[in-house]
C-alpha positions as CSV (number, residue, x, y, z in Angstrom):
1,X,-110.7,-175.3,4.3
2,X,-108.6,-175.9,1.1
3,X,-108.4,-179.3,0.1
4,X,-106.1,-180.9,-2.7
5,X,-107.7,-184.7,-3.8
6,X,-105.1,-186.0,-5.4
7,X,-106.8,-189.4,-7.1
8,X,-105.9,-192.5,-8.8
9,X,-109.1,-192.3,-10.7
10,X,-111.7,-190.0,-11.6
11,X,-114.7,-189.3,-14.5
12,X,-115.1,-190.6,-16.8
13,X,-113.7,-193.6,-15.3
14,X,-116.6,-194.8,-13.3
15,X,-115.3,-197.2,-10.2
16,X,-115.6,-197.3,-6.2
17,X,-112.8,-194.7,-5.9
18,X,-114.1,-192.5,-8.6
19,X,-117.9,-192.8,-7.0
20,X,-116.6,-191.9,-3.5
21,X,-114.5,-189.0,-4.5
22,X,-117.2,-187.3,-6.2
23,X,-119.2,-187.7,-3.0
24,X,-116.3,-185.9,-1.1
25,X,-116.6,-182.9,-3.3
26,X,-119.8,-182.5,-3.5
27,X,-119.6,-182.5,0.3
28,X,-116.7,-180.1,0.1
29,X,-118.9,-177.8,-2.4
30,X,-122.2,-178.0,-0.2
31,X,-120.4,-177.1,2.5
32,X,-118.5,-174.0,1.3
33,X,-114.6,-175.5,0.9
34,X,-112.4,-175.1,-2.0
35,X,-110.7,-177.7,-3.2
36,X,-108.8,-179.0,-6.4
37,X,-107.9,-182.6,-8.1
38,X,-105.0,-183.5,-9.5
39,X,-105.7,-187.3,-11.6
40,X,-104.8,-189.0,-14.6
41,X,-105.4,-187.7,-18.3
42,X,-108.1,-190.5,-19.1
43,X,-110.6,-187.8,-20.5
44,X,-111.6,-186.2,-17.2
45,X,-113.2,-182.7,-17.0
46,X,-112.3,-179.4,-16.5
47,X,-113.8,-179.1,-13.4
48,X,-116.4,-180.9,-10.9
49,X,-118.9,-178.6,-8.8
50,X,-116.5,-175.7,-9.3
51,X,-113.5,-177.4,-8.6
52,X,-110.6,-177.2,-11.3
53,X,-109.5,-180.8,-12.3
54,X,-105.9,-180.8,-13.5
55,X,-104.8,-183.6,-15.4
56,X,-101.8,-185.8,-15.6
57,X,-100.0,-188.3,-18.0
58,X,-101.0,-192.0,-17.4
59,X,-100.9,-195.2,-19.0
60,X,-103.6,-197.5,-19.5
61,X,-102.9,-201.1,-17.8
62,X,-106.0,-203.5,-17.8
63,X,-107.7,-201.0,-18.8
64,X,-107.5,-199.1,-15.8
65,X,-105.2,-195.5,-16.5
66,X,-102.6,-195.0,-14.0
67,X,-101.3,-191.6,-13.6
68,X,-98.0,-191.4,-13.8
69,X,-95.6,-189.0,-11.3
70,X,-95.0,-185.7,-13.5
71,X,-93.3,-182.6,-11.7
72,X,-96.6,-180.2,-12.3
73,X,-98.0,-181.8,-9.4
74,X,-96.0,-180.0,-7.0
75,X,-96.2,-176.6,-8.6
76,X,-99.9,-176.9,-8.8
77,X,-99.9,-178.3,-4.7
78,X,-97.7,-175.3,-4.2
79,X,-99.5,-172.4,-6.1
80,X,-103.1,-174.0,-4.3
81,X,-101.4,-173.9,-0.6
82,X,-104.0,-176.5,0.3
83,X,-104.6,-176.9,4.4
84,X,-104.6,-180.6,3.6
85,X,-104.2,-183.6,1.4
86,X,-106.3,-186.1,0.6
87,X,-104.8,-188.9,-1.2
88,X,-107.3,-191.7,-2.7
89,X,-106.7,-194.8,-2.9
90,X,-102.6,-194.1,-3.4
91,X,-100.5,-196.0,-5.8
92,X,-98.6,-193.7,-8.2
93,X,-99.5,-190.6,-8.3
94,X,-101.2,-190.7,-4.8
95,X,-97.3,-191.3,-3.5
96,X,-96.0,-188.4,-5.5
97,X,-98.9,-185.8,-3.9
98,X,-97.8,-187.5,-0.2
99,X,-94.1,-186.8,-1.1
100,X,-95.1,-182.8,-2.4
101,X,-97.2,-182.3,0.8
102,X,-94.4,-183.1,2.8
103,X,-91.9,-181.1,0.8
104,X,-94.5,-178.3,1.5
105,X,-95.2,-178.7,4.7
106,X,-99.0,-179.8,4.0
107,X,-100.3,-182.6,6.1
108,X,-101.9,-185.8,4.3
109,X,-104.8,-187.8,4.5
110,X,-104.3,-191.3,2.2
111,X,-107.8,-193.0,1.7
112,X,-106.4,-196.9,1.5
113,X,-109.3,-198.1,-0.9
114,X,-107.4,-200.9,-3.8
115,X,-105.9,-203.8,-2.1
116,X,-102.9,-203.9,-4.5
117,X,-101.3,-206.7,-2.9
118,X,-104.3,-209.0,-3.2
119,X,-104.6,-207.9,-6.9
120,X,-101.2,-209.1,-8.0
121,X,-101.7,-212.4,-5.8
122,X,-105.3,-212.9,-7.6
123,X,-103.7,-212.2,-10.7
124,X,-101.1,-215.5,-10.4
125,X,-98.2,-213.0,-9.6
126,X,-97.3,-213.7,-5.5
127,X,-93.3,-212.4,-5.7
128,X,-95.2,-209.2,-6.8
129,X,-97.8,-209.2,-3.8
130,X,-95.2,-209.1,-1.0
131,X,-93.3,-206.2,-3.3
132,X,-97.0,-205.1,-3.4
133,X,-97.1,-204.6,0.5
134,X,-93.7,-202.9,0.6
135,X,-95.0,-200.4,-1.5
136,X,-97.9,-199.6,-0.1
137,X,-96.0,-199.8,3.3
138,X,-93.9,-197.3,1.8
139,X,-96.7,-195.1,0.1
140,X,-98.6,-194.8,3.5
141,X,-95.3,-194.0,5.6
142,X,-95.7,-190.7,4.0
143,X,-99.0,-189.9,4.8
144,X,-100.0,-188.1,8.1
145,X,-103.3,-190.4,8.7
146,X,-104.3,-193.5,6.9
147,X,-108.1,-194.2,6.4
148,X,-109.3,-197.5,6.2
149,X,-112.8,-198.7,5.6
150,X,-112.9,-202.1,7.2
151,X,-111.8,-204.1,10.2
152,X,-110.1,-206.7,8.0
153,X,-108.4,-203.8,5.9
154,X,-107.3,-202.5,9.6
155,X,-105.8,-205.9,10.6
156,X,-104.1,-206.3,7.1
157,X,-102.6,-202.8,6.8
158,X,-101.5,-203.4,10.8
159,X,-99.7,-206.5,9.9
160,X,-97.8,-204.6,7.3
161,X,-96.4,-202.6,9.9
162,X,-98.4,-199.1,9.2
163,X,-98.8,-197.2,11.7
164,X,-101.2,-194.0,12.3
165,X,-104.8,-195.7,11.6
166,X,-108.5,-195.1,11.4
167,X,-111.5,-196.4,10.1
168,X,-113.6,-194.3,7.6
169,X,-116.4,-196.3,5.7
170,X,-118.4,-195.4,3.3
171,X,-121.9,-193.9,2.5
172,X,-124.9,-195.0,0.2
173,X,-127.4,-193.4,-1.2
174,X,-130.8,-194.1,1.3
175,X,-132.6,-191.9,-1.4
176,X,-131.7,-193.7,-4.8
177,X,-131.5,-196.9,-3.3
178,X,-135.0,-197.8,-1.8
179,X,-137.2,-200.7,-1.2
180,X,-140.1,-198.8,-2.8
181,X,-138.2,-198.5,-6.2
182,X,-139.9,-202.2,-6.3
183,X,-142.8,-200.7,-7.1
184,X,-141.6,-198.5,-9.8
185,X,-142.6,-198.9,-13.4
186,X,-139.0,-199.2,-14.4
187,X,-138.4,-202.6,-11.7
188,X,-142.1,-203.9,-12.6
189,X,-140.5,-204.3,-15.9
190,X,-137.4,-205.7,-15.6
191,X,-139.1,-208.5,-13.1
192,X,-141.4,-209.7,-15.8
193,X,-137.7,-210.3,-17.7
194,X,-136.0,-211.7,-15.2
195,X,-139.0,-213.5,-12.9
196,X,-141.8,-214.5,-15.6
197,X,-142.7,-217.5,-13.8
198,X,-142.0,-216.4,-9.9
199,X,-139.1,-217.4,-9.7
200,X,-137.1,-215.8,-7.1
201,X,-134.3,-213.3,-8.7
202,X,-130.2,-213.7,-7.3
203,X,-128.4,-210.6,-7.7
204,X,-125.1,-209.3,-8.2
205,X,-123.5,-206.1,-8.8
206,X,-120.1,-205.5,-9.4
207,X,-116.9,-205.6,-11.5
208,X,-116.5,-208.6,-13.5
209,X,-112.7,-209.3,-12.8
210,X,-110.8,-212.2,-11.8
211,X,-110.5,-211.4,-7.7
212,X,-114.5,-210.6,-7.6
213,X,-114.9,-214.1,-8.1
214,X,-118.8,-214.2,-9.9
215,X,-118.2,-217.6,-11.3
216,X,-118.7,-219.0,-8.1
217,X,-122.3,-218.8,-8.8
218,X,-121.9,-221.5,-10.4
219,X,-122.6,-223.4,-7.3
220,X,-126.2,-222.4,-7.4
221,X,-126.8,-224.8,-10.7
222,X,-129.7,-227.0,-10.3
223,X,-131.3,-224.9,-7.2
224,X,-135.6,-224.9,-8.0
225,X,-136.9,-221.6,-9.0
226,X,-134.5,-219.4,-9.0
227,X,-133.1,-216.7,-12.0
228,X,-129.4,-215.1,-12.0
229,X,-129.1,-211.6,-12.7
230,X,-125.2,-209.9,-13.2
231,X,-124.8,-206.8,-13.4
232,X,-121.8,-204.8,-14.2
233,X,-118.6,-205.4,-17.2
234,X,-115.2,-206.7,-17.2
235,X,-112.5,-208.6,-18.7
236,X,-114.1,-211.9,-17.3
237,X,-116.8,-211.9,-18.5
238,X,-116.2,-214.8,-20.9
239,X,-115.2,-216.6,-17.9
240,X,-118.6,-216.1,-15.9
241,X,-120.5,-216.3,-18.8
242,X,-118.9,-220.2,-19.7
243,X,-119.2,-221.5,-15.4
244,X,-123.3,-220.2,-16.0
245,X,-123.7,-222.0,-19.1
246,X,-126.9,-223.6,-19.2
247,X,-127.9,-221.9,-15.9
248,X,-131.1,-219.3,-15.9
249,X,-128.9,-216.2,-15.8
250,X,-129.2,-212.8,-17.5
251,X,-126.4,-210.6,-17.9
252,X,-127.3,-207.0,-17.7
253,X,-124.2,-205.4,-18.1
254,X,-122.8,-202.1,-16.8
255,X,-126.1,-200.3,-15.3
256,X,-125.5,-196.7,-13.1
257,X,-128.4,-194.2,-11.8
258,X,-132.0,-194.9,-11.9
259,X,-131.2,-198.1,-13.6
260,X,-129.0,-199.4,-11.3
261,X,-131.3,-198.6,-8.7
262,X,-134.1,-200.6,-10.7
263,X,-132.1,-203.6,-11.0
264,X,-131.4,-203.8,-7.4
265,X,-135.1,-203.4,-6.2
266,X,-135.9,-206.4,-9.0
267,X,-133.8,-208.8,-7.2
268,X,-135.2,-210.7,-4.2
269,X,-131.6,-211.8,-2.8
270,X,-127.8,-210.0,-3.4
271,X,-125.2,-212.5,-3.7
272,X,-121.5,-210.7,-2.8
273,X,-118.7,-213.5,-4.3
274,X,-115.0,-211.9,-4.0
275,X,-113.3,-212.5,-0.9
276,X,-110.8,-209.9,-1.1
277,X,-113.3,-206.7,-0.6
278,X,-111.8,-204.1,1.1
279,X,-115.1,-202.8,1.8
280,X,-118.3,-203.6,0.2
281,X,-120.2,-200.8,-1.5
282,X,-122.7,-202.8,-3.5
283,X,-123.4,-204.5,0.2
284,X,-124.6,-201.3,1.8
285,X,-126.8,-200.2,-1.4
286,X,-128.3,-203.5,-1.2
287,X,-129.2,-203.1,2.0
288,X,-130.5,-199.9,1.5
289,X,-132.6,-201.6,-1.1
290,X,-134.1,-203.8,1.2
291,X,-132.4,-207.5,0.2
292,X,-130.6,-210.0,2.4
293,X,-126.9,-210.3,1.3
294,X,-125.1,-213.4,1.1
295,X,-121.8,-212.9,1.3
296,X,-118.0,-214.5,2.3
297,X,-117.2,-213.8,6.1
298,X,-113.7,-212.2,4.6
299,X,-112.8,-208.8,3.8
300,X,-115.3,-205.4,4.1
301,X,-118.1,-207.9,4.5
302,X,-117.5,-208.8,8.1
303,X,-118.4,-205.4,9.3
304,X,-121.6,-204.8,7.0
305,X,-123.7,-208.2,7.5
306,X,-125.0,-209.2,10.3
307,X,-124.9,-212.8,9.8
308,X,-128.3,-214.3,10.8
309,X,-130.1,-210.9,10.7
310,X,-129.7,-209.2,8.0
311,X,-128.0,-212.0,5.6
312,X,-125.2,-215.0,5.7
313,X,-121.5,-214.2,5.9
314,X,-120.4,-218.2,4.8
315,X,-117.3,-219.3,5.0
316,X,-114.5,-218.0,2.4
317,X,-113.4,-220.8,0.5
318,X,-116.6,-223.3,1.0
319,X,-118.8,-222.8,-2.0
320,X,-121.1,-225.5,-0.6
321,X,-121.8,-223.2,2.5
322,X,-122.6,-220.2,-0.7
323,X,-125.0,-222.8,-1.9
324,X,-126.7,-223.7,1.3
325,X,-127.1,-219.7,2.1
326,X,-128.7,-219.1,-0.8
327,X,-130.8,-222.0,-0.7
328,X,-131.7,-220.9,3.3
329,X,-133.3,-217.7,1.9
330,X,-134.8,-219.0,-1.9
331,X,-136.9,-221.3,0.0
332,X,-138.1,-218.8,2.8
333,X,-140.3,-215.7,1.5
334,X,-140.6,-214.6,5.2
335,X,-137.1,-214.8,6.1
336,X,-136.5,-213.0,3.0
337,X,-138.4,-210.2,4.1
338,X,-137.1,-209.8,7.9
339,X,-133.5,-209.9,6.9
340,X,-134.4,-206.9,4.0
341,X,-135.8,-205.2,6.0
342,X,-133.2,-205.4,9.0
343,X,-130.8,-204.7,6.4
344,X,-132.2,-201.2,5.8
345,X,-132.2,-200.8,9.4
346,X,-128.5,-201.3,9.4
347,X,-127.5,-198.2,7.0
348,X,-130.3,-195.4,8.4
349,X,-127.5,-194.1,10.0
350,X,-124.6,-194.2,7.0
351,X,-125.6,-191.4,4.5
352,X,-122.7,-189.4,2.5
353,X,-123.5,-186.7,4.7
354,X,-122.7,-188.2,7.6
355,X,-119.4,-189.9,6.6
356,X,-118.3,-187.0,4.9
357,X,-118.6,-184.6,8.0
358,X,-116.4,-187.3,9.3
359,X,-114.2,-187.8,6.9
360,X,-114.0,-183.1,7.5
361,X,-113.0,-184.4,11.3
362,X,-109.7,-185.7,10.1
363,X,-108.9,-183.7,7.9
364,X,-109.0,-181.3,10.8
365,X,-107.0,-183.2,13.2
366,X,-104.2,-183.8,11.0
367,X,-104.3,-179.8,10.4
368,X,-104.1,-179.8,14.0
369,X,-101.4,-182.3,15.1
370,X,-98.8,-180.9,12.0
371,X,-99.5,-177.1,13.8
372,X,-98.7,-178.8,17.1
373,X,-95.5,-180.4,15.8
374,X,-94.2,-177.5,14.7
375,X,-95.6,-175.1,17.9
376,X,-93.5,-178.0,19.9
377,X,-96.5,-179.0,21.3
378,X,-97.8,-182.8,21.8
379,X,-101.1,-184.0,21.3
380,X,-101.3,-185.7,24.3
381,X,-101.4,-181.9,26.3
382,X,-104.3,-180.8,23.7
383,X,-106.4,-184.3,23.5
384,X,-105.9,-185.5,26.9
């Protein structure tokens, strides 16, 4: 199969889009495809397991580089002759690799991964966040099949009136992220940082924007024994950093690989804040780490915790109900434990490997249904 990933972001940019394209090729490598990406100029390489990486124009805006629509894309679509599309997370440039496909006759697959509508409204702008939903309305039209990686991102994208839906989530990493990286030299020491005394360690992992919401931690101030650790960068930083003040909290900053794992095995509970997830990742490599999550019941969320068993979905907007989740689990050891350990239970079965072959399944189908369309042939007579 030849696949074309046209992406909104890519290396060096490091984000959830960027980490779950990367899975996709190497999938696509391991498994013997060819396949191209077409993303923004923001110092990306030449090429990724093989794969050329072409390069567009883009713009930097909070300091995120959007690739802007440039007429190369469709000569470079056209010279490829890709079988399929796949078009993540689409806002710019995503739209303009749609709008070749379909000029070409190449059937797309658009990976809905941003929630661009609740980004402008988190961002004091709500004219733009129903002009938001118009867009992406419009951007999604184009596509042949939309993934989406969450219940609540189904309902919302539904609502808008697009049509042609299915759920792909995500994989983690059962390798990397272990409950026996606790035991590792690398986690021993970070504990004696961040738990001297015994004190039991809340983490989170995660962007450090406006709609993620970490100053809500805030709510934990004057809880017995406990030790904040953030992980991750961001332009609100300053914000978090003035709601903790005079809280015990160490920020970590921006950790990836073997360090990342290590911060995750130091902590003894993950706290997940923003209520406008359209998935979850850091939930799932909790998990696999072995920690309860504590999370809003809004959002990706929903369909990752199993609220009572493996961790506390509370309600949106009720920090009080955050507090009293966390408090739930800081003051039982035992509890602590089950719910870890159910939570590993809960992603056995969600590898890269497995939601990539997936993910190969329809890409296959919209091969399939664009050959019927054109043989005059419905799906119903193939499918049943």
């Amino acid at each position: 199969m030849r696949v074309a990933v046209v992406t909104e972001s890519f290396l060096p940019t490091v984000n959830g889009v960027t980490n779950s394209v990367c899975k996709v090729l190497d999938h696509l490598a391991s498994a013997g495809h060819e396949a191209i990406v077409i993303c923004p100029d923001a110092g990306a390489p030449d090429e990724y397991k093989g794969f050329t990486v072409y390069t567009v124009p883009a713009l930097a805006y909070r300091q995120f580089p959007v690739g802007l629509p440039n007429p190369l894309v469709q000569r470079i679509l056209a010279r490829f002759a890709p079988d399929v599309l796949h078009a993540a997370s689409p806002f710019l440039l995503g739209a303009q690799g749609i709008a070749a496909a379909n000029r070409l006759g190449v059937p797309s697959v658009a990976v809905f991964q941003t929630d661009v509508a609740g980004y402008t409204r988190r961002h004091g702008v709500g004219l733009a966040s129903t002009l938001a939903w118009r867009f992406v309305r419009w951007v999604h039209d184009g596509a042949d099949l939309t993934l989406v990686p969450s219940s609540a991102s189904h309902a919302d994208l539904e609502g808008a009136g697009i049509d042609r839906l299915a759920r792909w989530g995500r994989g983690v990493d059962l390798v990397r992220y272990h409950p026996n990286n606790r035991f590792a030299p690398a986690t021993r020491a970070l504990r004696e940082r961040l738990s001297p005394d015994g004190e039991v360690v809340i983490g989170y992992v995660g962007r450090i924007a406006a709609e993620k919401q970490v100053e809500r931690l805030g709510s934990l101030r004057g809880l017995p024994g406990i030790h904040l650790a953030i992980v991750g960068d961001g332009s609100h930083v300053p914000v978090v950093e003035r709601q903790l003040r005079g809280m015990p909290a160490t920020f970590l900053g921006r950790l990836g690989g073997p360090e990342l794992a290590a911060a995750y095995a130091s902590f003894d509970i993950f706290a997940h804040t923003g209520t406008e997830e359209t998935f979850g990742q850091t939930v799932q490599e909790a998990h696999a780490s072995g920690l309860p999550v504590v999370a809003p019941g809004a959002g990706g969320p929903i369909d990752l915790v199993d609220d009572g068993v493996d961790g506390y979905l509370f309600s949106p907007a009720d920090d009080r109900a955050l507090r009293a989740s966390v408090r739930a689990l800081v003051m039982d050891a035992p509890l602590r434990r089950r719910m870890g350990e159910a939570g590993r239970r809960a992603v056995l079965g969600r590898t890269w490997e497995s939601v990539c072959d997936e993910l190969i399944g329809h890409y296959e189908r919209v091969i399939l249904d664009r050959a019927l369309a054109l043989s005059g042939t419905s799906s119903r007579e193939v499918y049943g």
